[in-house]
N, C-alpha and C positions, 0 to 999 in steps of 0.2 A: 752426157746423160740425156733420154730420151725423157720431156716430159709434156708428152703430147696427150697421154692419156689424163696428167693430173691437171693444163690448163684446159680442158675441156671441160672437165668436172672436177671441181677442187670441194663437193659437198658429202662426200661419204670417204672410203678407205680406198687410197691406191696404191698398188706394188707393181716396183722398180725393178728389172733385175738385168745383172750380167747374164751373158752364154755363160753355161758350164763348163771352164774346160773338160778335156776328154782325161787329162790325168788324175784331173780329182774321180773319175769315175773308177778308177782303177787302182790307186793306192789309198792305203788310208788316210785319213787329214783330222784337222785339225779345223773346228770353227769356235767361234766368237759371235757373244751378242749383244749391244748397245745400243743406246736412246739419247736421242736430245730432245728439249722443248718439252719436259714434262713440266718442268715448273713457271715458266711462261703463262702471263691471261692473254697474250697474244700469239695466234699464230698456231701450225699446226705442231702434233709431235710425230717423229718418226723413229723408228724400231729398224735395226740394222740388222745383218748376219753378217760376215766374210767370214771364205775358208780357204785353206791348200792342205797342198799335200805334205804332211808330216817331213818330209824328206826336201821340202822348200821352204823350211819355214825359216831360214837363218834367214834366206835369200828376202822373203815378209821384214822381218826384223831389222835386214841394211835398209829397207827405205825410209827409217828413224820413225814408223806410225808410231802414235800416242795418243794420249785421250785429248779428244777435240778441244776441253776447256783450256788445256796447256798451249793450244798453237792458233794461228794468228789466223784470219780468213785466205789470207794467199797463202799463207802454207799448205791450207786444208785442201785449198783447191790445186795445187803442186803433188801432194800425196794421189790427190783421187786421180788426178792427170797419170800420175807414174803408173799407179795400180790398174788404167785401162790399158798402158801400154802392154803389161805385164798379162794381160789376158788369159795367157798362154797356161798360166798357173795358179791365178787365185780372182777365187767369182764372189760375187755379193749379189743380196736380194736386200731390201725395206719395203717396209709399209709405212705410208703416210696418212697418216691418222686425223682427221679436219678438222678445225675445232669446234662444227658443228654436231658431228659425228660423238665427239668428245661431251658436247655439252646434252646433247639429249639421250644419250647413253647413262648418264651420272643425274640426268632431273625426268627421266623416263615413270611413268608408272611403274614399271618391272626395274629396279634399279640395278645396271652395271658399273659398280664401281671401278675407277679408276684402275685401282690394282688390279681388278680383275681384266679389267682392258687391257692392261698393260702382259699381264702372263698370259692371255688367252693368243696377245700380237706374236710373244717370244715366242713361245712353241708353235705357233702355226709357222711362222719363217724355219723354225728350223725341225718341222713336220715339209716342210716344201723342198728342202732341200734334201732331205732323204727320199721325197717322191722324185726329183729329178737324178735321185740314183749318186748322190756323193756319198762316197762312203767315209761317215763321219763316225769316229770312233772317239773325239775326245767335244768335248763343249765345255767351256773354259771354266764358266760359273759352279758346272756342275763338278768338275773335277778339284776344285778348290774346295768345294765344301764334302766332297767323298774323301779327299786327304786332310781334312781338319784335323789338329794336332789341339786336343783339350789340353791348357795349362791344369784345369780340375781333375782330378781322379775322380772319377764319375762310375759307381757300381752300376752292372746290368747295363753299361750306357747302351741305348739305342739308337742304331744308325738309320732306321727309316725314317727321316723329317718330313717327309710329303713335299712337298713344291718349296716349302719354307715362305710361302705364302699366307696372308693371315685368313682367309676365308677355308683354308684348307684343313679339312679334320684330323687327317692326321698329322699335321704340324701345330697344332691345337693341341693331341693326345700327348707329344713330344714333348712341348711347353710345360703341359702340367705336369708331367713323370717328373723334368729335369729341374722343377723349380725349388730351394732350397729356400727353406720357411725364414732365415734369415740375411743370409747372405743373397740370396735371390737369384738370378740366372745367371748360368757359364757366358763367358765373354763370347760365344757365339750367339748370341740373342741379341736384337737389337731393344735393347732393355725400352727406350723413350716409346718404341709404337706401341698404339691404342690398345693390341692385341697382349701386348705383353704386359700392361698394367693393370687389365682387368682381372687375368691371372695371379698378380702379385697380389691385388688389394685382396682376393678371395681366399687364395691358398698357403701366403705368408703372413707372418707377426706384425702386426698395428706396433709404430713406433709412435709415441710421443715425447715429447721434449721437457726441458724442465719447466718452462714458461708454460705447459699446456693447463686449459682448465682442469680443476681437480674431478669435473664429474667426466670428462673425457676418459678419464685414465680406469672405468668401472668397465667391470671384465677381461681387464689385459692380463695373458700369461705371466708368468713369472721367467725370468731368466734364466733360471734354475732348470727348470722345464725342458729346454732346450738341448738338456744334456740329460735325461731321464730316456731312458726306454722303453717308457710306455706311457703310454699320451691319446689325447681327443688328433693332434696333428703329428703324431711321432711316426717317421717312416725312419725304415733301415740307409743307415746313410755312413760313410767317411767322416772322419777330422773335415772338417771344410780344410781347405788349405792355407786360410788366414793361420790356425792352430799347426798347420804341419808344419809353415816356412820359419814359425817360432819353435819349434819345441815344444811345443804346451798341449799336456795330455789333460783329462780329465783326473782329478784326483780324488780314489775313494773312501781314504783315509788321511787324517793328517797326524 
């Protein structure tokens, strides 16, 4: 690997890349997109792509790649060694991102956060790679969450999440449609980010416990509530699935 341009200037963003082979221009492929060094205070982070051709990709697969945390530094460097051999069929590009770049991006007047640095990096590699004419038809991330398989029965669900990024409005709009006032979000949310619990505490049920102060507990729903169909927070919804995988209906009579 050439990194002539990044010791020259290691203080803003620099991109790596393989030749494109000439097959990835011509059959469809298949690419991938991954980072290391995001969570590091030291050091830079870099934003990957590699891709082939759908029709090589067993051939990708016999060279045992895995996620860099699994393998050892001389393995990594034994894979990248084999995958320059391999030219012929599968190209890579990165950005290397500095941590200067990093730090006054994220404490700038005009504030770029992180995430945002981070999908604006992913899509421009893999906006580059379509301007160099690979014709990429699948992207790994994206095709994993375009075949998400809901354990929840989800009415109306809606497939446009926007980037599933948290700055994104309409992954925003998504969030709030799909949030369930008690059970809270489909296993497809990453329930702990910031994004997503601002939404719970707004648009779900206040739990408290039995230890809570007695004045805490003024204004809380009633449980009852929950199961009425018509409400200040009642939307059309399914059994949650808690209620399906038991058998347990609503009773309107006893």
């Amino acid at each position: 690997m050439d990194l002539s341009d990044l010791e020259r200037d290691n203080t803003g963003r620099c991109r790596l890349n393989s030749p494109v082979p000439a097959v990835c221009r011509k059959e469809p492929c298949v690419l991938g997109v991954d980072e290391a060094g995001r969570g590091p205070v030291l050091g830079p982070m870099v934003y990957a792509i590699c891709y082939c051709p759908l029709s090589r990709l067993a051939d990708l697969e016999a060279l045992k790649v895995a996620d860099s945390k699994t393998l050892s530094e001389s393995e990594r460097d034994r894979l990248f060694a084999k995958m320059e051999e391999d030219r012929d069929f599968v190209g890579w590009a990165l950005d290397v991102l500095s941590p200067n770049l990093i730090s006054t991006s994220m404490l700038g007047r005009v504030k770029y956060n992180l995430n945002s640095l981070s999908h604006d990096t992913a899509t421009g590699l893999i906006q580059y790679a379509l301007e160099q004419g690979v014709k990429v038809i699948q992207v790994a991330r994206d095709q994993a969450v375009k075949n998400w398989r809901f354990v929840e029965k989800l009415p109306d669900l809606d497939a446009d999440y926007g980037s599933g990024y948290p700055n994104d409005p309409k992954t925003k709009a998504w969030l709030k449609k799909h949030v369930e006032p008690v059970f809270g979000f489909p296993q497809f949310v990453r329930f702990s980010w910031r994004t997503a619990q601002t939404i719970l505490e707004k648009e779900a049920e206040d739990v408290m416990w039995e230890d809570s102060p007695t004045g805490d507990q003024e204004g809380l729903g009633r449980i009852t509530s929950y199961f009425l169909k018509e409400g200040p927070r009642t939307r059309p919804h399914l059994p949650h699935r808690y209620f399906q995988e038991r058998g347990l209906e609503s009773a309107t009579t006893l």
